[in-house]
C-alpha positions as CSV (number, residue, x, y, z in Angstrom):
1,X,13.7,4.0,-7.1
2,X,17.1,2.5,-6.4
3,X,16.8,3.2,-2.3
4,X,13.4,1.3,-2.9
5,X,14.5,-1.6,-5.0
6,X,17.3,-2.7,-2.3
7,X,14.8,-2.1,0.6
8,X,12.5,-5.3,-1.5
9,X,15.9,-7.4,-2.1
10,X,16.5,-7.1,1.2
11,X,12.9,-8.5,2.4
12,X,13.5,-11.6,0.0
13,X,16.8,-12.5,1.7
14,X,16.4,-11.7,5.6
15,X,12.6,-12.6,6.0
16,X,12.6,-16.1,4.8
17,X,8.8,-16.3,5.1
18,X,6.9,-19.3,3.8
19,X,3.7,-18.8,1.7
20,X,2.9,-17.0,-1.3
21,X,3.9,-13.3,-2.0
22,X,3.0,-11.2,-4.9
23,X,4.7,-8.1,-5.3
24,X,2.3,-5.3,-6.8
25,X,3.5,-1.7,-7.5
26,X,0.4,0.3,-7.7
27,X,2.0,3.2,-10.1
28,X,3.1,0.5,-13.0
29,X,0.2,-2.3,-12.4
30,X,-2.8,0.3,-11.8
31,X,-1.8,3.6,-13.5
32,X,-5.4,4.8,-13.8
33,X,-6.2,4.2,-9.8
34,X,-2.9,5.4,-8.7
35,X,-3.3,8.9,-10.8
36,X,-7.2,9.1,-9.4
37,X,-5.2,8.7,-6.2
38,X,-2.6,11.2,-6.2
39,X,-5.4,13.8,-8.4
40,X,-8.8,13.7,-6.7
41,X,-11.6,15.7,-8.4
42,X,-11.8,17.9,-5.4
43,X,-9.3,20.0,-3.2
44,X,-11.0,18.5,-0.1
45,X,-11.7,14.9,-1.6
46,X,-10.2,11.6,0.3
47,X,-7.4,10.3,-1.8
48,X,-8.9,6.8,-2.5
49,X,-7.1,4.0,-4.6
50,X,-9.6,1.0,-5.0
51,X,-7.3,-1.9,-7.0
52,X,-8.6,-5.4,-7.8
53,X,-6.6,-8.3,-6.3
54,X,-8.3,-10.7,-8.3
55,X,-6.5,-14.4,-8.3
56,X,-5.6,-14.3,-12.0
57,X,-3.2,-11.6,-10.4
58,X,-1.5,-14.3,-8.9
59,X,1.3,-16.8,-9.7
60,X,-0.1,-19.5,-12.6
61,X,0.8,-22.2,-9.3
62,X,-2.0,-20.8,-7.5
63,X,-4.7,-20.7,-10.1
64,X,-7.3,-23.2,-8.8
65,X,-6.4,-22.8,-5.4
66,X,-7.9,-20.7,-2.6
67,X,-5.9,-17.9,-1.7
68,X,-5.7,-16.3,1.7
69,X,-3.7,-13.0,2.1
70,X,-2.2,-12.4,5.3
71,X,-0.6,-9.5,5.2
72,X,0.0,-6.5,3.4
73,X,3.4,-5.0,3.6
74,X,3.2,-1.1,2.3
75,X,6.4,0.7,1.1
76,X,6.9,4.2,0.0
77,X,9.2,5.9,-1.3
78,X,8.7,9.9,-0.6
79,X,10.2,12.4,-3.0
80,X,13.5,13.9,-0.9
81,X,12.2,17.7,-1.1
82,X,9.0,16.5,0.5
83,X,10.2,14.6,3.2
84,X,9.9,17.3,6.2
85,X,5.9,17.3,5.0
86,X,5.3,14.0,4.1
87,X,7.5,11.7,6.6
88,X,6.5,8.6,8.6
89,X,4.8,10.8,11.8
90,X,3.1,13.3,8.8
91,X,1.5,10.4,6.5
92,X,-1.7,8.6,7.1
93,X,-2.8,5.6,5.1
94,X,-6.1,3.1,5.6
95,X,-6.7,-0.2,4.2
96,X,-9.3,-2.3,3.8
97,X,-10.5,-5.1,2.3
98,X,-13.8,-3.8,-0.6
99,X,-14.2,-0.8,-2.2
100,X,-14.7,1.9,0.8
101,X,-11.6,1.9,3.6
102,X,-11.7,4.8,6.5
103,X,-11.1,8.3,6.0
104,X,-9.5,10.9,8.0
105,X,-13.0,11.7,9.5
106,X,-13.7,8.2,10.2
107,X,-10.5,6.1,10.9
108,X,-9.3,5.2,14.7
109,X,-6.2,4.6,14.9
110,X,-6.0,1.1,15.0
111,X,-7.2,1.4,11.0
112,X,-3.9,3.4,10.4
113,X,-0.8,2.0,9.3
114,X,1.7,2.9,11.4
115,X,5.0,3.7,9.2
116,X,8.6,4.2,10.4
117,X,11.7,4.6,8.4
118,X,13.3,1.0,6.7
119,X,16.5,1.0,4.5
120,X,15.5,4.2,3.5
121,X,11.7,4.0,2.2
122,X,8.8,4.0,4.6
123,X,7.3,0.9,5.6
124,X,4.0,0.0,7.4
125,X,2.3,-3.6,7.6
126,X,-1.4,-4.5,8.7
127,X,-2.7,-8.4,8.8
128,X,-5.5,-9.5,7.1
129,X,-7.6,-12.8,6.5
130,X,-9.1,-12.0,2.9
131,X,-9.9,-13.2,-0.1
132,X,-8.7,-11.8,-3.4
133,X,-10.9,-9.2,-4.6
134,X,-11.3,-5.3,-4.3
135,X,-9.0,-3.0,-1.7
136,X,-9.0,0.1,-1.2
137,X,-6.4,2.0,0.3
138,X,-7.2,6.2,1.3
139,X,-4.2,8.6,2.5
140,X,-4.2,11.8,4.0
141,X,-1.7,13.9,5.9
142,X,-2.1,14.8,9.7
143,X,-4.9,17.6,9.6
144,X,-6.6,15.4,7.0
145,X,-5.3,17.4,3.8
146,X,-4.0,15.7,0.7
147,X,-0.6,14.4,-0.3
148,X,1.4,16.3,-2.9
149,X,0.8,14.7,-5.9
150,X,4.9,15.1,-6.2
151,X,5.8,13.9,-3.2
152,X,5.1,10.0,-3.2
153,X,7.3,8.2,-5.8
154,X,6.0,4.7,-5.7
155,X,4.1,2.5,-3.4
156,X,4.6,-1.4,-3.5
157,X,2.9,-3.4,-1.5
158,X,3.6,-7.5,-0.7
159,X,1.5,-9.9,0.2
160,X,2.3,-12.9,2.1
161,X,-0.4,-15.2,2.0
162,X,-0.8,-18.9,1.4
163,X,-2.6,-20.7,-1.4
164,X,-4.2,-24.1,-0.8
């Protein structure tokens, strides 16, 4: 959690980005959703986390205000002993705005984040012009099989956006 925590100080100093951004870690804020993600009911189910971005979510500043979120920055940290399965080239994860996002049989591969390796952590981004509300994120390895439920340690996602 360390390597993680330095890879989201670092974003705060070097990026100087303008806008609102909300730091969510889906493991402490949505415990329920991210354990439905990492345990499906299934062995062959689509490891789906749907999690409400609702604008009481958001800074007491913004309440009142209409919120746009511009992008979603996605950070994981993968468990060492997993990392030649579960590694930027191995990991597949789709995002959408709602409560469905594709699935390994259905995403192209401009619905995929594309990860590579940042101070340590993985890191993919994807742009967006929504709304607070539902999002769903789905993950799968290459082939289309699940993630270890060990291997992924956190996930923390930021939002730039802007409120007005």
């Amino acid at each position: 959690m360390t390597e993680l925590q330095s890879a989201l100080n670092a974003i705060a100093l070097d990026e100087n980005q303008k806008g609102l951004a909300r730091l969510v870690s889906l493991r402490h804020e949505f415990p329920s959703e991210w354990y439905r993600f990492l345990h499906p009911a299934g062995a062959t189910d689509t490891q789906s986390l749907t999690f409400a971005l609702t604008p009481e979510r958001f800074p007491f500043l913004a309440q009142g205000h209409k919120i746009t979120l511009g992008k979603f920055e996605v950070f994981v940290q993968v468990e060492n002993t997993f990392a030649g399965t579960h590694n930027a080239s191995t990991l597949k994860f789709a995002l959408a705005s709602g409560n469905t996002a594709p699935t390994p049989s259905t995403a192209k591969p401009s619905d995929l984040l594309s990860l590579a390796v940042w101070n340590g952590v993985l890191h993919g981004e994807k742009t967006f012009n929504g709304a607070p509300g539902n999002w769903t994120l789905n993950g799968w390895l290459n082939a289309g099989d699940q993630l270890d439920p060990g291997a992924i340690e956190d996930r923390v996602r930021s939002l730039p956006g802007s409120s007005t």
